[in-house]
N, C-alpha and C positions, 0 to 999 in steps of 0.2 A: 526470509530468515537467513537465507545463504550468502547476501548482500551485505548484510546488518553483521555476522559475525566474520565474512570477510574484511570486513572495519576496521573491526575489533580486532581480531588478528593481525592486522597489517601497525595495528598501535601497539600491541604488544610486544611485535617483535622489534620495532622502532623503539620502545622503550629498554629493551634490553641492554642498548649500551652505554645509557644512563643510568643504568642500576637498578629505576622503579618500576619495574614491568608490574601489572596489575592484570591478571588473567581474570579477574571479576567484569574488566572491561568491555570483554570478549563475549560473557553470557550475557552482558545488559544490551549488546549490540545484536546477538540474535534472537532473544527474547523481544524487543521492541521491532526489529524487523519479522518478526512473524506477525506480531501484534499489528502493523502496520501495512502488511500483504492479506490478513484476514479482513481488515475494515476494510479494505480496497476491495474487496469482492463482497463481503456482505454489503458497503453502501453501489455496488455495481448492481448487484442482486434483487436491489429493493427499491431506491431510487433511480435509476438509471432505465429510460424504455429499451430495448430492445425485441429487434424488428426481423420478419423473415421473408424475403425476396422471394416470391413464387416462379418468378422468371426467371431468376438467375439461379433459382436453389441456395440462395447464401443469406445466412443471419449476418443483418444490418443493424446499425443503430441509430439513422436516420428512416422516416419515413417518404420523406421528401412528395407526400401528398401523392404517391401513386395509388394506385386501386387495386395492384397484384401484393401489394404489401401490407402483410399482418403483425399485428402487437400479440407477440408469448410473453414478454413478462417487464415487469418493474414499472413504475409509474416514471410518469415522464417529467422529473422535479430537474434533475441535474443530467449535464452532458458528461461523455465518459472524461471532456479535461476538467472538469467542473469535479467529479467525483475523487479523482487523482489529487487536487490542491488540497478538498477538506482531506483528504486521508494523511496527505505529507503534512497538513497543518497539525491536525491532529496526534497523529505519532510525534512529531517533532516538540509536541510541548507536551505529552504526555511520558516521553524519555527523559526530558530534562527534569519535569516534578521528583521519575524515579530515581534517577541517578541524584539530583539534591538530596535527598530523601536518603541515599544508599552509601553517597560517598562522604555527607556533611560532618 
């Protein structure tokens, strides 16, 4: 979210000396970056395996076929860059619907 209205802020003060600053800009940009930071850890959460090292003590997200290493949670559909793409895909054409929607 802090990303998303970073954006947004850095456009509305670029817009300033054009005249049309638009501070609406600014809420669609950290309303959709939160929205965008939330599915990135719900689809991490639920599709993604994540793994825990007994040897090393550290949660992994590969299992790499050892036998010290245990699955805590999420099924093993997408990799974490696999998860990251649907999530930018997804935020990125679900911002655009809003803001058509917000600014037409």
């Amino acid at each position: 979210a802090l990303g998303g209205a970073f954006i947004g802020a850095l456009y509305y003060v670029s817009s300033l000396a054009s005249g049309s600053a638009q501070l609406h800009v600014v809420t669609l940009g950290a309303v959709t970056g939160l929205f965008g930071s939330l599915l990135d850890s719900l689809l991490g959460a639920t599709v993604q395996a994540t793994y825990f090292d007994r040897s090393t003590r550290k949660i992994c997200d590969e299992s790499a076929a050892k036998a010290d290493v245990e699955h805590i949670c999420g099924a093993d559909v997408l990799t974490n860059e696999q998860v990251n793409l649907v999530s930018v895909l997804v935020t990125t054409v679900v911002s655009g619907q809003v803001a058509m929607h917000l600014f037409a």
